[in-house]
C-alpha positions in Angstrom: -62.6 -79.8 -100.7 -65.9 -77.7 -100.3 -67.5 -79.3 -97.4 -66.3 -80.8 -94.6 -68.2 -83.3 -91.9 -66.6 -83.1 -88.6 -67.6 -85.6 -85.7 -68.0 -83.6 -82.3 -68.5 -85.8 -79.2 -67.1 -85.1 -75.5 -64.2 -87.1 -75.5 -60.6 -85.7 -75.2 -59.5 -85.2 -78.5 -62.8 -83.0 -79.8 -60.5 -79.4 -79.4 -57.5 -81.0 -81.4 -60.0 -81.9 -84.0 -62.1 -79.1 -84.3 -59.1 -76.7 -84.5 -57.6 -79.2 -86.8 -60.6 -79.1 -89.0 -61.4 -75.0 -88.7 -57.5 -74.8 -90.1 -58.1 -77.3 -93.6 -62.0 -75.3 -93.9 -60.3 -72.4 -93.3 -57.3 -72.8 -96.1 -59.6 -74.2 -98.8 -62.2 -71.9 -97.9 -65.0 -74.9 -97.1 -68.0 -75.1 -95.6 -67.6 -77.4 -91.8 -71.0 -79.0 -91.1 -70.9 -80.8 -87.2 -72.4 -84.2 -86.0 -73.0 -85.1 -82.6 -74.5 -88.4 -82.6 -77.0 -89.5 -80.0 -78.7 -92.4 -80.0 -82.3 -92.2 -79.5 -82.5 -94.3 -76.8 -81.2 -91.8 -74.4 -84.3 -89.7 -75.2 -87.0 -92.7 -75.1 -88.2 -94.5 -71.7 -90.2 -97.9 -72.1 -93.1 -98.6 -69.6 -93.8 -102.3 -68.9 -96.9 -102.3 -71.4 -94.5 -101.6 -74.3 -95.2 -97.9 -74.6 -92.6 -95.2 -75.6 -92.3 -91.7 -74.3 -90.1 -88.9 -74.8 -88.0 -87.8 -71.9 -88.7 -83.9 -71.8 -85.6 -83.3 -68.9 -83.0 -85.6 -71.4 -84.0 -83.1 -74.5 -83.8 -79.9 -72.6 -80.3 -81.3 -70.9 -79.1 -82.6 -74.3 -80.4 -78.9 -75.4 -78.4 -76.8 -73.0 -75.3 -79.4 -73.4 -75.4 -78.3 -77.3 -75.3 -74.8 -76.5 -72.4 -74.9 -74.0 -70.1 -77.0 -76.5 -71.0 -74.6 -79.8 -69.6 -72.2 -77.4 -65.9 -70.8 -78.2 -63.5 -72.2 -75.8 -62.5 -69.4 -73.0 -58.9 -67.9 -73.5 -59.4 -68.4 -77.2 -59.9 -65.8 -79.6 -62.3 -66.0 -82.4 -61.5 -66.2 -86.1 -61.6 -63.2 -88.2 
């Protein structure tokens, strides 16, 4: 097993899974790739003429959101 696709979302069993996952890449030497999924509407507002526009706050949010959960947990130590 080379490559391994991991789903990461915030919901209470994301740790268990990426630890879980991080242990099988890290036995069979494999490369972990990460989805989050988001669907686009949380990034689109509609006016009432049927126009689309991006939400600038929701991508810089979703942005800094990323960054905080590819942090390593605290009290953890990092892999060698």
């Amino acid at each position: 097993m080379r490559n391994i696709l991991v789903h990461a979302d915030e919901d209470p069993g994301l740790v268990a899974r990426i630890e879980s996952v991080l242990e099988i890449g890290r036995r069979n030497r494999s490369h972990l790739s990460v989805l989050v999924a988001t669907p686009y509407r949380h990034f689109v507002a509609m006016d009432p003429f049927g126009g689309a526009y991006l939400l600038r706050d929701r991508i810089e949010e979703a942005l800094r959101s990323a960054a905080v959960a590819a942090s390593p947990p605290r009290g953890r130590a990092k892999a060698k």
